[in-house]
VEXLUM-739910 format. One record per residue (C-alpha): residue number from 0; residue in one letter; x, y, z. Coordinates in nm, 3 decimals, m for minus. Each point is the difference from the previous one (the first is absolute). Layout:
nr;rest;c1;c2;c3
NUM;A;X;Y;Z;
...
//
This chain:
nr;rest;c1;c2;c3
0;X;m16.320;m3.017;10.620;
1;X;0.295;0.237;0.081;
2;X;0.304;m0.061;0.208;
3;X;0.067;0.018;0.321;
4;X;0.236;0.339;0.184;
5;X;0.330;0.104;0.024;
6;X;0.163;0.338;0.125;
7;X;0.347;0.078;m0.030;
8;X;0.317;0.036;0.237;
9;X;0.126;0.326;0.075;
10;X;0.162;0.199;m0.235;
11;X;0.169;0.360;m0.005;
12;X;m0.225;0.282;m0.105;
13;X;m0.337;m0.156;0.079;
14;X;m0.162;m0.046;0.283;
15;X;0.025;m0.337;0.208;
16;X;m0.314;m0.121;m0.100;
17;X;m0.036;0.077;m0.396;
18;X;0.264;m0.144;m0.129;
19;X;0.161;m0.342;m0.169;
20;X;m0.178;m0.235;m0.167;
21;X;m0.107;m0.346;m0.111;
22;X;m0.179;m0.129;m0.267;
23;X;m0.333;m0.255;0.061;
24;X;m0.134;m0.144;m0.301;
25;X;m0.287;m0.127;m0.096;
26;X;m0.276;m0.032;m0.245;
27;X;m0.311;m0.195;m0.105;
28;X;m0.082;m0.005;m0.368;
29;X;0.008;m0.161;m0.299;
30;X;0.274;0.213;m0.182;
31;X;0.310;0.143;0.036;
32;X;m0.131;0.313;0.171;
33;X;m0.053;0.090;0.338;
34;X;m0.407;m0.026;0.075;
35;X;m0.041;0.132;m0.375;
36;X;m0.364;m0.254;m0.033;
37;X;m0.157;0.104;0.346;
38;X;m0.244;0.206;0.040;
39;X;m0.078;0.149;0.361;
40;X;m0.349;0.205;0.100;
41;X;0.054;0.349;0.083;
42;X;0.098;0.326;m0.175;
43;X;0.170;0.216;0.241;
44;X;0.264;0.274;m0.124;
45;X;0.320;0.090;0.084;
46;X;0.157;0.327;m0.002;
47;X;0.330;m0.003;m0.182;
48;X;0.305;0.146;0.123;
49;X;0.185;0.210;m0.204;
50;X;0.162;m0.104;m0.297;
51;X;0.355;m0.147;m0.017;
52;X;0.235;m0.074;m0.251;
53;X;0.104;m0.291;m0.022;
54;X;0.403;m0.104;0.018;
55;X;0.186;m0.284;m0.122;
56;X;0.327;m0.081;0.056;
57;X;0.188;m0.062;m0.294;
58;X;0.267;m0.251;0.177;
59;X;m0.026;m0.412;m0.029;
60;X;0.157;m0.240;0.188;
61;X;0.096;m0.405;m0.128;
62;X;m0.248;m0.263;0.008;
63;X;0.119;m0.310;0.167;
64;X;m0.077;m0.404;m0.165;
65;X;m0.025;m0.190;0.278;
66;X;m0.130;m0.365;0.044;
67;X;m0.195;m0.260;m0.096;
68;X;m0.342;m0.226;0.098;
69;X;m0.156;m0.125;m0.291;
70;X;m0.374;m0.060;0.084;
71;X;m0.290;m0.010;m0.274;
72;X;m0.281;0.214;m0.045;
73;X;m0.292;0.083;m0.146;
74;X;m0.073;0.355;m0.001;
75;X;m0.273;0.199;0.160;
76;X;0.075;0.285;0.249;
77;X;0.191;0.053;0.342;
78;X;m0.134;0.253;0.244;
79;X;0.252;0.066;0.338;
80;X;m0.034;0.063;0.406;
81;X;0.335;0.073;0.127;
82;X;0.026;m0.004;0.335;
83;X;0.118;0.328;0.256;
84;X;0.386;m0.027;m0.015;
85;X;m0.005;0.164;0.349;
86;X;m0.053;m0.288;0.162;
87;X;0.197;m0.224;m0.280;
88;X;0.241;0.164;m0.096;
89;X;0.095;0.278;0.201;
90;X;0.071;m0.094;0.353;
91;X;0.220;0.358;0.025;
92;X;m0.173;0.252;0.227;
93;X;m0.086;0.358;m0.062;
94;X;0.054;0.294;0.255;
95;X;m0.119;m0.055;0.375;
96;X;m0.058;m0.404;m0.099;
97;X;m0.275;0.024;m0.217;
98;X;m0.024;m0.219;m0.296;
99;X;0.077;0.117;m0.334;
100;X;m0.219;0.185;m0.133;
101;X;m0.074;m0.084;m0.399;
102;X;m0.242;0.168;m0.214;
103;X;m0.339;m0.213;m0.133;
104;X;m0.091;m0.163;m0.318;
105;X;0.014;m0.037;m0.317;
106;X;m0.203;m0.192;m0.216;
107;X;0.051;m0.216;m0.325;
108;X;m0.034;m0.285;m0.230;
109;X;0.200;m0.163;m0.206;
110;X;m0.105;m0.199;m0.322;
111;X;0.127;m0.428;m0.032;
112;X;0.049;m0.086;m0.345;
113;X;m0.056;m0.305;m0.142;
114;X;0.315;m0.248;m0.047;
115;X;0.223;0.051;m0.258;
116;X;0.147;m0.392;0.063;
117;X;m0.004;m0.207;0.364;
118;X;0.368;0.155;0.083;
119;X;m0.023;0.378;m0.140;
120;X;m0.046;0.339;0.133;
121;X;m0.337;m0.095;0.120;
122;X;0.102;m0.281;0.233;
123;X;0.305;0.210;0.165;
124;X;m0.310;0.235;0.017;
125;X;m0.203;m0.242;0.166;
126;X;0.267;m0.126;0.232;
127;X;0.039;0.362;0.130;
128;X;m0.382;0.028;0.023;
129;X;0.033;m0.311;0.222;
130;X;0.276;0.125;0.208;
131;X;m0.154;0.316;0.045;
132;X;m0.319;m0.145;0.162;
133;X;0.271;m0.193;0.222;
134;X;0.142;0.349;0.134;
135;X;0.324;m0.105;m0.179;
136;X;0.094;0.346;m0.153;
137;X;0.357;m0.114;m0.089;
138;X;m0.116;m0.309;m0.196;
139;X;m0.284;0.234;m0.140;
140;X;0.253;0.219;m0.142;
141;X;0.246;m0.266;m0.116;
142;X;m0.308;m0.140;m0.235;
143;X;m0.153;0.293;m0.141;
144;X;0.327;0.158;m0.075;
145;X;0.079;m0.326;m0.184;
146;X;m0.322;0.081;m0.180;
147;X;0.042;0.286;m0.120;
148;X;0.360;m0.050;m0.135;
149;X;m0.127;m0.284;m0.212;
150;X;m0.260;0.246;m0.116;
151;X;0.252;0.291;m0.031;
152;X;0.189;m0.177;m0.269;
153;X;m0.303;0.037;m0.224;
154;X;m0.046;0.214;m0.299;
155;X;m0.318;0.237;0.119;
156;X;0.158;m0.004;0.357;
157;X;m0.023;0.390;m0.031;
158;X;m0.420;m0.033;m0.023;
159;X;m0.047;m0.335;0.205;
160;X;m0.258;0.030;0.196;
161;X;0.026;m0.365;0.134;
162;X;0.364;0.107;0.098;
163;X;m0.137;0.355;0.163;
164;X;m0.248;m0.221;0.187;
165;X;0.295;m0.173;0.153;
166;X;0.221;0.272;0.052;
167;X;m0.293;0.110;0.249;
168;X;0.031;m0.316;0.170;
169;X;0.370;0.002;0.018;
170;X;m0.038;0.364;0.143;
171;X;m0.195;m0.120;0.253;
172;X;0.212;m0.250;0.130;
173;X;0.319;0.220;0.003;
174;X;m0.214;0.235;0.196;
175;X;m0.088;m0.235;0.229;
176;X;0.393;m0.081;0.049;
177;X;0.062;0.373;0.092;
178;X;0.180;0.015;m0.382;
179;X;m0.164;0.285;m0.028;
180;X;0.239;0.126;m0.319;
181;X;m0.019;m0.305;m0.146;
182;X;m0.398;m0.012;m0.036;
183;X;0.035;0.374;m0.136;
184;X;0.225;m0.106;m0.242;
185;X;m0.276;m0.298;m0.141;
186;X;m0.274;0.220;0.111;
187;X;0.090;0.261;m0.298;
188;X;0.023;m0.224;m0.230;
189;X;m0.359;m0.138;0.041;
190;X;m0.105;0.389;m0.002;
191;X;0.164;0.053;m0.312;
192;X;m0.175;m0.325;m0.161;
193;X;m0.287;0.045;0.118;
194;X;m0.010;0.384;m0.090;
195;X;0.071;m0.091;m0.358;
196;X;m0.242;m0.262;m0.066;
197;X;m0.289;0.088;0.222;
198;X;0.032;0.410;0.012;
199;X;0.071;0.216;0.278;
200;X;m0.379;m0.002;0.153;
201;X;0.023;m0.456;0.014;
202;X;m0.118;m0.117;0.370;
203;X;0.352;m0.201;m0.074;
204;X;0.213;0.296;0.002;
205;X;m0.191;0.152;0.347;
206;X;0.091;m0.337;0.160;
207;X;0.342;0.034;m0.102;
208;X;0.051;0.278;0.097;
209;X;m0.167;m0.014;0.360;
210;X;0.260;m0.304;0.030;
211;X;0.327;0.244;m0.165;
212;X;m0.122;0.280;0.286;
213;X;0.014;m0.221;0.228;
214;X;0.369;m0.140;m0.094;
215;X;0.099;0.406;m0.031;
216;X;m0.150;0.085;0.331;
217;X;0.226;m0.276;0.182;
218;X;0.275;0.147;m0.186;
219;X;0.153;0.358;0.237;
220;X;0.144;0.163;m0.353;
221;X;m0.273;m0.100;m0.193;
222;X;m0.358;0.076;0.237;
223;X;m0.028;0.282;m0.173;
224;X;m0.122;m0.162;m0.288;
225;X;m0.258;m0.204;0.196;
226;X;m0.264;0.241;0.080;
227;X;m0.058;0.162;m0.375;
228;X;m0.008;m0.422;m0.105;
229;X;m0.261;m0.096;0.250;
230;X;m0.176;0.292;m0.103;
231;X;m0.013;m0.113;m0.369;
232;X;m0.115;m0.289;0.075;
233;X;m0.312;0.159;0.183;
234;X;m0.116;0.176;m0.271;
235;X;0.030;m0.297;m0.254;
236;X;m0.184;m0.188;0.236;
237;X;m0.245;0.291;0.042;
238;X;m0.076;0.033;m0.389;
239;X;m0.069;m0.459;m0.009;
240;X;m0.122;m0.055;0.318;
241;X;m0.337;0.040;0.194;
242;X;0.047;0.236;0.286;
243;X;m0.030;m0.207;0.257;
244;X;0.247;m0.257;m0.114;
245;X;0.236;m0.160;0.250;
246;X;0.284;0.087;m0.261;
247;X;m0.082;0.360;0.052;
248;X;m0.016;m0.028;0.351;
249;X;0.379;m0.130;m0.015;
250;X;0.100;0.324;m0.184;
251;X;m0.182;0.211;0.230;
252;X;0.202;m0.154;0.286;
253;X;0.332;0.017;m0.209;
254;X;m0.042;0.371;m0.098;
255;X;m0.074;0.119;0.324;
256;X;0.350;m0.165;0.178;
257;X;0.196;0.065;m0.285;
258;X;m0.120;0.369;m0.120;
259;X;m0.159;0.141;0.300;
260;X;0.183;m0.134;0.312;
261;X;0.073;0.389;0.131;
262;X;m0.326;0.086;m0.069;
263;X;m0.324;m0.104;0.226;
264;X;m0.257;0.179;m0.177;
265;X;0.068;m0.171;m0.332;
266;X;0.078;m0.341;0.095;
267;X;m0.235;m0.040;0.258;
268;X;m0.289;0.005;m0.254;
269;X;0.160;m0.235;m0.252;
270;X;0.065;m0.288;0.292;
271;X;m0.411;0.052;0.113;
272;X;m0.071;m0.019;m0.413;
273;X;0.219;m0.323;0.068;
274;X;m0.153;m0.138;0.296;
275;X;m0.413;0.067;m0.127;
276;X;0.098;m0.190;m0.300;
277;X;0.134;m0.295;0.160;
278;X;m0.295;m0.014;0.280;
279;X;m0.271;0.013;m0.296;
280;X;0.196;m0.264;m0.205;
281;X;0.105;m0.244;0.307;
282;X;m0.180;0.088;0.225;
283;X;0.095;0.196;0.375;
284;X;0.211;m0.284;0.187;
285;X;0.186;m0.007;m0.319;
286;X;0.392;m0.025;0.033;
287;X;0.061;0.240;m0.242;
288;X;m0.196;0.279;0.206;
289;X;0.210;m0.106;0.243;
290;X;0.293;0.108;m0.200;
291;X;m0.177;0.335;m0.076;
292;X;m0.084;0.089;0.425;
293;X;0.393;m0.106;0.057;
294;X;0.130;0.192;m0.297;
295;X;m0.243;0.317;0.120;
296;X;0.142;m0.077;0.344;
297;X;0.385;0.011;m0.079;
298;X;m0.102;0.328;m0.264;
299;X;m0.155;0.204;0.335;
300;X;0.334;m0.198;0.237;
301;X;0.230;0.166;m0.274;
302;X;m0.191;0.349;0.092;
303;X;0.021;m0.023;0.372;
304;X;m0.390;m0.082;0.044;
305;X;m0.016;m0.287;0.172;
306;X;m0.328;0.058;0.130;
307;X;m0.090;m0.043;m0.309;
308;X;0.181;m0.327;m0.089;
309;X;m0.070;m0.209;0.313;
310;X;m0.426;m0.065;m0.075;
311;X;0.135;m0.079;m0.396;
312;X;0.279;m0.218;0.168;
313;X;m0.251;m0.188;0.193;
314;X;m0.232;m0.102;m0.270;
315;X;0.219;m0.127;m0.221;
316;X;0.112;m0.184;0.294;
317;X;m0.310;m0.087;0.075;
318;X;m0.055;m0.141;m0.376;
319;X;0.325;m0.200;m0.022;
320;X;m0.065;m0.151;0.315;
321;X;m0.355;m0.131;m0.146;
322;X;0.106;m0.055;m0.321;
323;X;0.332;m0.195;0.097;
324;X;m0.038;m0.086;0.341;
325;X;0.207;0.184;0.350;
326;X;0.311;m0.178;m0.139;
327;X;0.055;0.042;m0.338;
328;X;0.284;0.219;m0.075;
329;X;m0.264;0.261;m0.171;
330;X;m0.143;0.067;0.320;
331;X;0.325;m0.021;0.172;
332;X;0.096;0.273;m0.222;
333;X;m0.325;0.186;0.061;
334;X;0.086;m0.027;0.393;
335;X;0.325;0.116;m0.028;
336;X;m0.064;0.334;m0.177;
337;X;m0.308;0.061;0.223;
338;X;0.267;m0.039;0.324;
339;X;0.257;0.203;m0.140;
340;X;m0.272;0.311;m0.086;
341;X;m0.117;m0.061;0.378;
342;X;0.350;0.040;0.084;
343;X;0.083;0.286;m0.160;
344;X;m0.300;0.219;0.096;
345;X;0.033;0.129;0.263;
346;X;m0.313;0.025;0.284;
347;X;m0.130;0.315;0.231;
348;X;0.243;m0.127;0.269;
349;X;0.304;0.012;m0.286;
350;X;0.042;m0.391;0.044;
351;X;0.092;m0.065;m0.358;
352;X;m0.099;m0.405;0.075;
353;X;m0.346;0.009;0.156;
354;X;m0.317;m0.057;m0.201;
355;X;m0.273;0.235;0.025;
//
């Protein structure tokens, strides 16, 4: 399955309700690759938007050793749901009181190798593993950034794929610890490893990427970079996947915040391309259509058509309250968007807080 939503908090230049982001990974397969084994039914097609060079940024920052938990392990792979960091970790509030607003998804797995020796790279690995089921991001980092410098001292460190696989992991957790700059900085160097020893069209390098976007798109001097990434990563996972994978339905969602947030006409069909592949794939009372009716709702809010946002509010509502229960902070969440659009559209009387 896929992660669970996110939307950003307001920044300059974009509207209130496209922008920011966090990262929710997760994945369910038996390699390092995001979905790469599944196959889903369907074959529905998707009309590209238009093409973009892609940009890099030539700039690296310092890695950081960190740590230590030494924990055996056997190998096998490690597939992640991270939690909404709205409710976790951001307790600021956006612009009339609503909660931040962070964009959805992203989706990947990352391979466990089998133990070197009981206290190596692979047990700091599976410490942070541990500690990352726990929620404890800090103590995640700590371990797999004492994993990978054990494995950075090695000879092929430059082709590692063991030490890409945990330079993914590592990115993760510094996302997760708003060190957004520091997970660029590891992210990169997983691209560039995996780029080299897999080729530029690898299911690894579309994860990694999807997970350096989302780093860049936290980042005010660097979202500029985000969009053409996540875009990338679309079209890699266009060429591998079936087309109504739940990976694709993550870039779908991704492309249309991050590329088309000014633009109704083309995002709108990318976040329904989103939402039909998650209902045939999960199923309707899904929460991941949830996350497409709120992201479609805070697109048309960011527009001025709240008319249009309130029915999409209230079913994912509606969802999130079934799926979670009335007091979850999902449906909390759900609740408070759906108030605030009701407040802020106006009725024929011009009461801006009465519900129609």
């Amino acid at each position: 399955m896929s992660g669970t939503e996110a939307f950003p908090r307001p920044h300059a230049g974009l509207p209130r309700c496209c922008v920011g982001l966090i990262a929710v990974l997760c994945g369910c397969l038996a390699s390092a690759i995001s979905f790469a084994d599944e196959s889903f039914p369907g074959n529905h097609s998707v009309n590209s938007p238009p093409a973009i060079d892609i940009q890099r940024g030539g700039h690296t920052r310092s890695d950081k050793l960190l740590s230590r938990g030494p924990m055996s392990v056997g190998g096998g792979d490690a597939c992640f749901e991270i939690g909404d960091r709205t409710e976790q970790h951001d307790k600021r509030r956006g612009a009339h009181g609503r909660p931040t607003l962070l964009l959805p998804i992203m989706t990947v797995c990352v391979g466990l190798i089998a133990a070197v020796d009981d206290i190596g790279w692979s047990g700091h690995e599976a410490s942070g593993d541990h500690a990352k089921s726990l929620g404890h991001w800090v103590k995640a980092e700590q371990d797999y950034a004492m994993a990978v410098g054990i494995l950075d001292r090695t000879i092929n460190k430059e082709v590692n794929q063991d030490l890409a696989a945990l330079l993914n992991k590592l990115g993760m957790a510094r996302f997760m610890l708003n060190d957004f700059t520091g997970a660029e900085t590891v992210l990169r160097r997983a691209l560039t490893i995996y780029t080299a020893t897999r080729g530029a069209e690898d299911l690894r390098v579309a994860d990694t990427l999807d997970l350096l976007a989302g780093a860049l798109f936290e980042q005010q001097q660097e979202r500029a970079l985000a969009g053409p990434l996540f875009f990338r990563a679309w079209i890699i996972r266009k060429g591998a996947l079936v087309p109504d994978h739940p990976a694709i339905a993550d870039s779908l969602h991704h492309v249309a915040i991050s590329l088309y947030s000014d633009n109704l006409s083309l995002a709108m069909p990318l976040f329904l391309r989103a939402k039909e592949i998650r209902e045939r794939v999960f199923g309707h009372d899904h929460p991941l259509v949830a996350i497409s009716l709120s992201a479609m709702a805070r697109m048309y809010e960011a527009h001025n058509r709240r008319d249009l946002a309130i029915p999409l509010y209230q079913d994912a509502l509606r969802i999130q309250e079934k799926v979670f229960g009335p007091s979850a902070s999902e449906a909390l969440q759900a609740r408070d968007y759906l108030d605030m659009a009701y407040r802020e559209k106006p009725n024929h009387d011009g009461d801006p807080n009465a519900r129609e």
